[in-house]
TIMI-2910 file (N, C-alpha, C, CB; in pm, 1 decimal, decimal comma, always signed):
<rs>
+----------+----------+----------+----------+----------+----------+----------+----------+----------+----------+----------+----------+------+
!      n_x !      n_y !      n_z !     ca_x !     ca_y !     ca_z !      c_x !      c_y !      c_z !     cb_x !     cb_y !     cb_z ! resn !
+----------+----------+----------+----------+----------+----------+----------+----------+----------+----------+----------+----------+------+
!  -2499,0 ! -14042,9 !   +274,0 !  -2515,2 ! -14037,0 !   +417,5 !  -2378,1 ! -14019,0 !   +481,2 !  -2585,7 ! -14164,2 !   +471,0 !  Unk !
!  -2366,0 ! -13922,4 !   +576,1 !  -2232,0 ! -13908,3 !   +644,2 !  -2276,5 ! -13909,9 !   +812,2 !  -2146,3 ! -13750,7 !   +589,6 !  Unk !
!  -2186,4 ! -14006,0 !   +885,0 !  -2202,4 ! -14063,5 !   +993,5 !  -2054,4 ! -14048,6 !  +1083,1 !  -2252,2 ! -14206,1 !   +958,5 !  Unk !
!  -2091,8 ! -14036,9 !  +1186,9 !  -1997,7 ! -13991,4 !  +1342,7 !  -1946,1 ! -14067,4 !  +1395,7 !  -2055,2 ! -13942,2 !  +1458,1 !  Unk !
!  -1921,6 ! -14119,2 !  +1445,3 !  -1848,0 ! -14215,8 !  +1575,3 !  -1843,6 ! -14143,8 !  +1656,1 !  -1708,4 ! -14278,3 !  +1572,2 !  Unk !
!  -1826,0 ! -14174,3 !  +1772,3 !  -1769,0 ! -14087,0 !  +1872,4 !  -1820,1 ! -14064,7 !  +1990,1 !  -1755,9 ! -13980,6 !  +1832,1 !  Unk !
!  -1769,7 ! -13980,4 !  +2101,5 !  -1802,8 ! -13892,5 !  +2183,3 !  -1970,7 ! -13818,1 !  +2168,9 !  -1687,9 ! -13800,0 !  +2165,8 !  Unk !
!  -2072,7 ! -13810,2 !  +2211,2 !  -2153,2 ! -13682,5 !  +2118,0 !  -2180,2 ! -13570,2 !  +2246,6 !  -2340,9 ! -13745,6 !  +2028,2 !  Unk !
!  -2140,9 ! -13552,8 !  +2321,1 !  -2130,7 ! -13481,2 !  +2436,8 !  -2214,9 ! -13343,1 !  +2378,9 !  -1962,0 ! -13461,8 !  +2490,5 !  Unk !
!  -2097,4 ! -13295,5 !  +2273,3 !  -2098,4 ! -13194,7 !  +2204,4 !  -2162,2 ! -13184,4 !  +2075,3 !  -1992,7 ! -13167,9 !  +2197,8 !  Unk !
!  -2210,4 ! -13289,9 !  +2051,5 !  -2292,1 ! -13304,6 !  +1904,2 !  -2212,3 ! -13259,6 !  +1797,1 !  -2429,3 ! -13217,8 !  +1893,0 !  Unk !
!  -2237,5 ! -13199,0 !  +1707,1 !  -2168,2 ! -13219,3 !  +1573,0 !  -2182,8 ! -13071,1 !  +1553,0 !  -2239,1 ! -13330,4 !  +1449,6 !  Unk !
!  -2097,8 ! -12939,6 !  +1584,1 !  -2115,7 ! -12805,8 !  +1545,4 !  -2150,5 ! -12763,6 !  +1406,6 !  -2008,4 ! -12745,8 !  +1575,8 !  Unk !
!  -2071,3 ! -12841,5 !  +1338,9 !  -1987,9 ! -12802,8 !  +1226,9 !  -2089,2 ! -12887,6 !  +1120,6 !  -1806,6 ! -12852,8 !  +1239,2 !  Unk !
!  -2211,6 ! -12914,8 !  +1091,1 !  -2323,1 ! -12976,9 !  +1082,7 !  -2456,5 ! -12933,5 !  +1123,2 !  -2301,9 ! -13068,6 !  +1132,5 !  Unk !
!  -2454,8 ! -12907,5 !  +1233,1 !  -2554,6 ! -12793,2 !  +1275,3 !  -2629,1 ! -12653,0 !  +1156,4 !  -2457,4 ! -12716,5 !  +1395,4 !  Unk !
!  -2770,9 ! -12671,0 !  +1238,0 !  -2856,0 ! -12722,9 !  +1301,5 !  -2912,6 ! -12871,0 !  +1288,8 !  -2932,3 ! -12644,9 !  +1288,2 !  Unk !
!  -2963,3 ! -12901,7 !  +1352,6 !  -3032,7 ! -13036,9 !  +1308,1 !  -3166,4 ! -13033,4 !  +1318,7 !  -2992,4 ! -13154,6 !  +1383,8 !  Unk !
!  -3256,1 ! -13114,6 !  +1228,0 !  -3429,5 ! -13138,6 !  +1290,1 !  -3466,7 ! -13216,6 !  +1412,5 !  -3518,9 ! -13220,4 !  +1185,7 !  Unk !
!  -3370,8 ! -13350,0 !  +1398,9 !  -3392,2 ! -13458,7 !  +1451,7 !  -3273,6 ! -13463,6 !  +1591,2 !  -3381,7 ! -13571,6 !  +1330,7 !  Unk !
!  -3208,6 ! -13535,8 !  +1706,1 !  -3118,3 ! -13533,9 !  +1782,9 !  -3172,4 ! -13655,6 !  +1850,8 !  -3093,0 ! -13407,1 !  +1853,3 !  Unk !
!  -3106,4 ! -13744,6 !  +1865,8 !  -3193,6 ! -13873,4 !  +1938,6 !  -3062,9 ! -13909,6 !  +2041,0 !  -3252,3 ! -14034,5 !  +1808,3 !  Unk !
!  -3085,6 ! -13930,4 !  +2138,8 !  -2946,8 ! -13934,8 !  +2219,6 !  -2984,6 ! -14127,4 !  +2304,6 !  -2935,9 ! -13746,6 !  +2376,2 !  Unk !
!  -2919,6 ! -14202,1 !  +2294,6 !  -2879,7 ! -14335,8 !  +2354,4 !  -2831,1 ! -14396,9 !  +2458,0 !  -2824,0 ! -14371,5 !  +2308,8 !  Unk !
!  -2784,3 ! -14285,2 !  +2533,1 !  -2686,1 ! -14347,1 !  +2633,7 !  -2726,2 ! -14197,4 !  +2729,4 !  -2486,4 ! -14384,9 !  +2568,1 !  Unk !
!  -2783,6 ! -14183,4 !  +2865,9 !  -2816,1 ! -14098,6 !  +2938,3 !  -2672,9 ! -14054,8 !  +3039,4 !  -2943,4 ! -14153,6 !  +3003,9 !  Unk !
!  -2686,8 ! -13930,7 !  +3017,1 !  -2617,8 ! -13824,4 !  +3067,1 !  -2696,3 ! -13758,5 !  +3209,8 !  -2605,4 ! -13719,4 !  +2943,2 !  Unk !
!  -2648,5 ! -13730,2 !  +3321,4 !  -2672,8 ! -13673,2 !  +3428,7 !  -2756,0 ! -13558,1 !  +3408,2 !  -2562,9 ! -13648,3 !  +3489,4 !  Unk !
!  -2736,2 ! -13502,2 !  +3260,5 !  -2810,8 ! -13333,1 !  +3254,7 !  -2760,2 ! -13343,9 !  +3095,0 !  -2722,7 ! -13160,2 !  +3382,8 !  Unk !
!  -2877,6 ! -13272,0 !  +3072,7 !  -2870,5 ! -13251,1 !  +2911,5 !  -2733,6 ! -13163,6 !  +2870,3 !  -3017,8 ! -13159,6 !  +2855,2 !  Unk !
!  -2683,8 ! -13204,3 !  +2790,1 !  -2597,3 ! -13104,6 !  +2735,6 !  -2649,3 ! -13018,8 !  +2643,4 !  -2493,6 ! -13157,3 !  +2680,9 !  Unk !
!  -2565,9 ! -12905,6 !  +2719,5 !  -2596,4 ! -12763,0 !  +2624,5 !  -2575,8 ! -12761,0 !  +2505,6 !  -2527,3 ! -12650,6 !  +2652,2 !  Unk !
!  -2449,5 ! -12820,1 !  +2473,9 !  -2411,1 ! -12788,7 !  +2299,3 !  -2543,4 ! -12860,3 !  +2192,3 !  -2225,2 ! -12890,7 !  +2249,8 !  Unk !
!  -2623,4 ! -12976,5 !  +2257,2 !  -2738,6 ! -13046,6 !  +2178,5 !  -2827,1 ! -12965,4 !  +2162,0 !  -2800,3 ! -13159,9 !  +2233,4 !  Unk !
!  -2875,0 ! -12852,8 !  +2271,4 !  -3000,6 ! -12814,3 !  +2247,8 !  -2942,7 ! -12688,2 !  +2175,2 !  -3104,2 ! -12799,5 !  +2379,0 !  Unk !
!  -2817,0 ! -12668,6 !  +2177,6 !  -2787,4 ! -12537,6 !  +2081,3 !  -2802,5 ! -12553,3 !  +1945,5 !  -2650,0 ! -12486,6 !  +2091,2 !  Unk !
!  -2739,3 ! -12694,2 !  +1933,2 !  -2786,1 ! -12760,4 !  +1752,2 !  -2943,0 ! -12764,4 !  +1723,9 !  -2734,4 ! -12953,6 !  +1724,1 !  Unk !
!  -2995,0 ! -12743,8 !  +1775,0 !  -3129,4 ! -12790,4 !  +1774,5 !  -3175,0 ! -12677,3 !  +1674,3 !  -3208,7 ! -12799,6 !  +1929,4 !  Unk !
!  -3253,8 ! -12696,3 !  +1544,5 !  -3317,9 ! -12627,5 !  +1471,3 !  -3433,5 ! -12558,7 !  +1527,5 !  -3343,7 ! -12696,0 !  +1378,8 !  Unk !
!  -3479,0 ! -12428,3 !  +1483,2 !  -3602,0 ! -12409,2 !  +1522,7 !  -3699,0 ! -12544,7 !  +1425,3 !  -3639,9 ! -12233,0 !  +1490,0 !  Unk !
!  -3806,1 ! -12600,4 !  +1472,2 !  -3894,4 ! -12669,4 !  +1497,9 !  -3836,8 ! -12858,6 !  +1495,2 !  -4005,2 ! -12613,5 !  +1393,5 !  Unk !
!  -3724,6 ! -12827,6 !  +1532,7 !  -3641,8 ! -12965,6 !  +1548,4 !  -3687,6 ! -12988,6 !  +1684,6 !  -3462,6 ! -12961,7 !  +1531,5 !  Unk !
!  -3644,7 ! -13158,7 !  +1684,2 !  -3699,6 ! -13221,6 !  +1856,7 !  -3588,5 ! -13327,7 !  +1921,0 !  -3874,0 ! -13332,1 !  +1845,3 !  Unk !
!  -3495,4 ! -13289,2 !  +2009,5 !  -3429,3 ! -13382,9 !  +2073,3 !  -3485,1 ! -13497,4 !  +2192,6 !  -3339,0 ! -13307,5 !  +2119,6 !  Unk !
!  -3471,2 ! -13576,0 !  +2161,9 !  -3529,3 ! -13695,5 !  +2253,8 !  -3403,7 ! -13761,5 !  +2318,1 !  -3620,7 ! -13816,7 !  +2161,4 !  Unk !
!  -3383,4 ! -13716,7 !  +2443,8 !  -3273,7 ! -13781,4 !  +2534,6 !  -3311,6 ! -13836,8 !  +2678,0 !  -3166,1 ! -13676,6 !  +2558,4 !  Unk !
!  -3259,5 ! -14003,8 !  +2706,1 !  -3266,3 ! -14006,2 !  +2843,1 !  -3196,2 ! -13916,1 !  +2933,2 !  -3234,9 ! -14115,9 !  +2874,8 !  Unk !
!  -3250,3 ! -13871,3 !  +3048,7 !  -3150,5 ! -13851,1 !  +3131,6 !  -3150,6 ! -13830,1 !  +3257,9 !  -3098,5 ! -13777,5 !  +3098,2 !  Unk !
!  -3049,9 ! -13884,9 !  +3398,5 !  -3054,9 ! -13906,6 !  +3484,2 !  -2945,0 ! -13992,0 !  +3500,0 !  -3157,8 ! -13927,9 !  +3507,9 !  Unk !
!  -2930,0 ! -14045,3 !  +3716,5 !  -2851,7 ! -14147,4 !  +3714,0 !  -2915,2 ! -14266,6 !  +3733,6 !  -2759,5 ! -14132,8 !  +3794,2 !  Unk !
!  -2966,3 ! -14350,6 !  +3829,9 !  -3025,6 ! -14450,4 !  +3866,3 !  -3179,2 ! -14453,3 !  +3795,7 !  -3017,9 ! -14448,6 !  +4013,4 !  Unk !
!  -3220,7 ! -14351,1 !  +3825,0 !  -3308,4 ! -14320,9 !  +3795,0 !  -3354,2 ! -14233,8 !  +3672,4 !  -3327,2 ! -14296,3 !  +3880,7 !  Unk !
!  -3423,8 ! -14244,2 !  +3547,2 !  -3425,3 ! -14167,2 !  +3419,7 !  -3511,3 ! -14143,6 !  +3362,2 !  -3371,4 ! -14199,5 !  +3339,9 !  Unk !
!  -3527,1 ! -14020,8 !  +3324,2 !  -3654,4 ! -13982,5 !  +3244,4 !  -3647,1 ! -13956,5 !  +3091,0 !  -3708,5 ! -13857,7 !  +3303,0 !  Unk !
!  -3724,4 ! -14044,4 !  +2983,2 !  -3687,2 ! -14006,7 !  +2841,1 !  -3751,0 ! -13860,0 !  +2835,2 !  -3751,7 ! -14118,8 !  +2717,8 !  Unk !
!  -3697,6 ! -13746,4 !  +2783,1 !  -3757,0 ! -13607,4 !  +2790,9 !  -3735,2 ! -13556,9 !  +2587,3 !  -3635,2 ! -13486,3 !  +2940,5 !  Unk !
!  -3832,5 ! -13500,9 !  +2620,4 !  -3831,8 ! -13436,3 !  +2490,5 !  -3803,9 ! -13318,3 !  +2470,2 !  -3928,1 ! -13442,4 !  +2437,6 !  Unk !
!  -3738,6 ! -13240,7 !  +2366,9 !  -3694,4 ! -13077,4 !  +2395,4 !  -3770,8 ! -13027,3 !  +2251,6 !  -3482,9 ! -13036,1 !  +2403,8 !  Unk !
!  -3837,0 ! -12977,3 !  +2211,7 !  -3899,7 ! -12906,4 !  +2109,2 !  -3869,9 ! -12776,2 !  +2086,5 !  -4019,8 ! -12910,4 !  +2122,9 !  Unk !
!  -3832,5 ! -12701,1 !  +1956,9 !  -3786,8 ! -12538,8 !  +1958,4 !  -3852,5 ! -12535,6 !  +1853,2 !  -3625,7 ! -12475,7 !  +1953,1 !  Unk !
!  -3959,3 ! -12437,6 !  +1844,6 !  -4078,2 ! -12382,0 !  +1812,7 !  -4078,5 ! -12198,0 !  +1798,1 !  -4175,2 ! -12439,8 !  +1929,9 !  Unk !
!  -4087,3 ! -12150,7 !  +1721,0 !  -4024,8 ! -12022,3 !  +1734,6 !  -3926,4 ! -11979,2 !  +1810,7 !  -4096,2 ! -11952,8 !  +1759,1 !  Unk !
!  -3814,6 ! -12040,5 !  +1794,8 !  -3715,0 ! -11975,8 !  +1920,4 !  -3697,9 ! -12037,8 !  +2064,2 !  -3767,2 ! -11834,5 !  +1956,5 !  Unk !
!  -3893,8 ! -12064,3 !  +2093,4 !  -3889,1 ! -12119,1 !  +2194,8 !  -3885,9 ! -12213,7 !  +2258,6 !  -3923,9 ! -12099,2 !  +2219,5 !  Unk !
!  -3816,0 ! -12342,9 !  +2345,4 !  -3787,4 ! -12436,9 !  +2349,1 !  -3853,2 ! -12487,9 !  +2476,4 !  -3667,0 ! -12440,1 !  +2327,0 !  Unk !
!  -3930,6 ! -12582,5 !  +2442,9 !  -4061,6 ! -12686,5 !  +2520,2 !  -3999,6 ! -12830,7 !  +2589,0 !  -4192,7 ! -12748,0 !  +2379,3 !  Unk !
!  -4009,8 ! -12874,8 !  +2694,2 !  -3967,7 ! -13011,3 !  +2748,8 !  -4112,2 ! -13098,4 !  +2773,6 !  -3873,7 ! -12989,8 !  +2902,8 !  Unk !
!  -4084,1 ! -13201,8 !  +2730,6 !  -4174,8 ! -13304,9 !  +2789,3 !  -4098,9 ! -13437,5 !  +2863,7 !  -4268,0 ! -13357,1 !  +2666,8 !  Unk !
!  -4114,4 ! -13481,4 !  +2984,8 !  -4054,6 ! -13591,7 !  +3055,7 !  -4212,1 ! -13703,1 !  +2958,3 !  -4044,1 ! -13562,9 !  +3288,7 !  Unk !
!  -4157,7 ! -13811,9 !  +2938,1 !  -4263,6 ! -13907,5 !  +2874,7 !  -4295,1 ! -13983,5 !  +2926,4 !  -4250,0 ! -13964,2 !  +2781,4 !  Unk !
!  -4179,7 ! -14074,5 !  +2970,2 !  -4168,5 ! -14204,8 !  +3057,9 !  -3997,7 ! -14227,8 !  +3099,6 !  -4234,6 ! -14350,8 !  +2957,2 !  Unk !
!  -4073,2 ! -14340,7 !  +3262,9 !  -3924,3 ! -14348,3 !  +3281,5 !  -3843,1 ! -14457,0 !  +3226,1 !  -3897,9 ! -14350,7 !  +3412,8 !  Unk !
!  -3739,9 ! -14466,6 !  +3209,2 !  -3686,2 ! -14520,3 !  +3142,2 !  -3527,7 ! -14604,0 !  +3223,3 !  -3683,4 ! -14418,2 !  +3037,0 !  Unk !
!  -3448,0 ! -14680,3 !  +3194,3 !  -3320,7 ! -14682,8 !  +3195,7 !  -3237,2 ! -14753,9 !  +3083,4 !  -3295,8 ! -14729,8 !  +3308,7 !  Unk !
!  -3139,9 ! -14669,8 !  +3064,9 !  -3035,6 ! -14655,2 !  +2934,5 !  -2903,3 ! -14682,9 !  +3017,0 !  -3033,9 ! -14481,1 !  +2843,8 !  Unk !
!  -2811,0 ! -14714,5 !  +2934,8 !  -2684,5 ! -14709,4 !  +2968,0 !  -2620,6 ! -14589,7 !  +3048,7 !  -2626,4 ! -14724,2 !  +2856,9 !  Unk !
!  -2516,6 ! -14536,5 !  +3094,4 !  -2495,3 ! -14387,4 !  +3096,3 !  -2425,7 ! -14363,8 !  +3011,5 !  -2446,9 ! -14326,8 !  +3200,7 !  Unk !
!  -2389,6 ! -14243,9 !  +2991,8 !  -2296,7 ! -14162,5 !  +2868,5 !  -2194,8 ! -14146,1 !  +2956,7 !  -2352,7 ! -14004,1 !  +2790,1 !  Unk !
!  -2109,3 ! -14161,0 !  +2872,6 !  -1914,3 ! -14190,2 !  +2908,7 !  -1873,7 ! -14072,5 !  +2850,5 !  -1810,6 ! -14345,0 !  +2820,1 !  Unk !
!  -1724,6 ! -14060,3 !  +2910,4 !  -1658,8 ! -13969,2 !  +2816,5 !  -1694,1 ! -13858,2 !  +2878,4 !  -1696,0 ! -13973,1 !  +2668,3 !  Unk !
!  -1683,8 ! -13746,1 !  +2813,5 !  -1711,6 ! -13574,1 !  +2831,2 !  -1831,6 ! -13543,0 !  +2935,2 !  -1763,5 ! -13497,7 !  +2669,7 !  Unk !
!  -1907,5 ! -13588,9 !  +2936,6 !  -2059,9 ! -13648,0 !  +2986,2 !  -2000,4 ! -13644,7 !  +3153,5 !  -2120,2 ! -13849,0 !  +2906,3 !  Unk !
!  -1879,3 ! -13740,7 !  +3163,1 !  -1906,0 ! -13788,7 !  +3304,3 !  -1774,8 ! -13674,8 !  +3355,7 !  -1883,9 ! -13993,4 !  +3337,9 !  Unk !
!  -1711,8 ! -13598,0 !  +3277,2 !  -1637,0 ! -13468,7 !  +3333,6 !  -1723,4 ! -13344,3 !  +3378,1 !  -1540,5 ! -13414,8 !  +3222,2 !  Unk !
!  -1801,0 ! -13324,4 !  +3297,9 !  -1877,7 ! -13152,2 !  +3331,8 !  -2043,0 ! -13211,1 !  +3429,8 !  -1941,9 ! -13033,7 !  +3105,8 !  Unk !
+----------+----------+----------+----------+----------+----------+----------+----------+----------+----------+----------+----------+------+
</rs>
């Protein structure tokens, strides 16, 4: 098993694609570089918002990539890179 620390703003390029992406700490707006890792039929599950948050799901399914909001939620926020862009 090989494991990250860190920042994940940007997720892990160099590792990529992934099936799975589970994100912990909510960000204002999804970051792009996550749903770029995203495998076709992989599923990212991230809170996101400020006060207010929705756990959302991102699914890529031939190419094509599906959202589901599930429930609301509140998480920590995401620090770091997150709170620059």
């Amino acid at each position: 098993m090989v494991v990250r620390a860190g920042d994940g703003y940007r997720g892990w390029p160099e590792k990529a694609p992934f099936d799975g992406i589970i994100v912990t700490a909510a960000p204002d707006h999804v970051p792009v570089p996550l749903i770029e890792q995203l495998a076709d039929g992989g599923r990212l599950v991230i809170p996101v918002g400020r006060a207010y948050q929705s756990l959302m799901v991102f699914e890529r399914n031939g190419g094509k990539l599906t959202r589901r909001d599930v429930i609301p939620v509140r998480f920590v926020p995401m620090t770091g890179e997150a709170m620059e862009n």
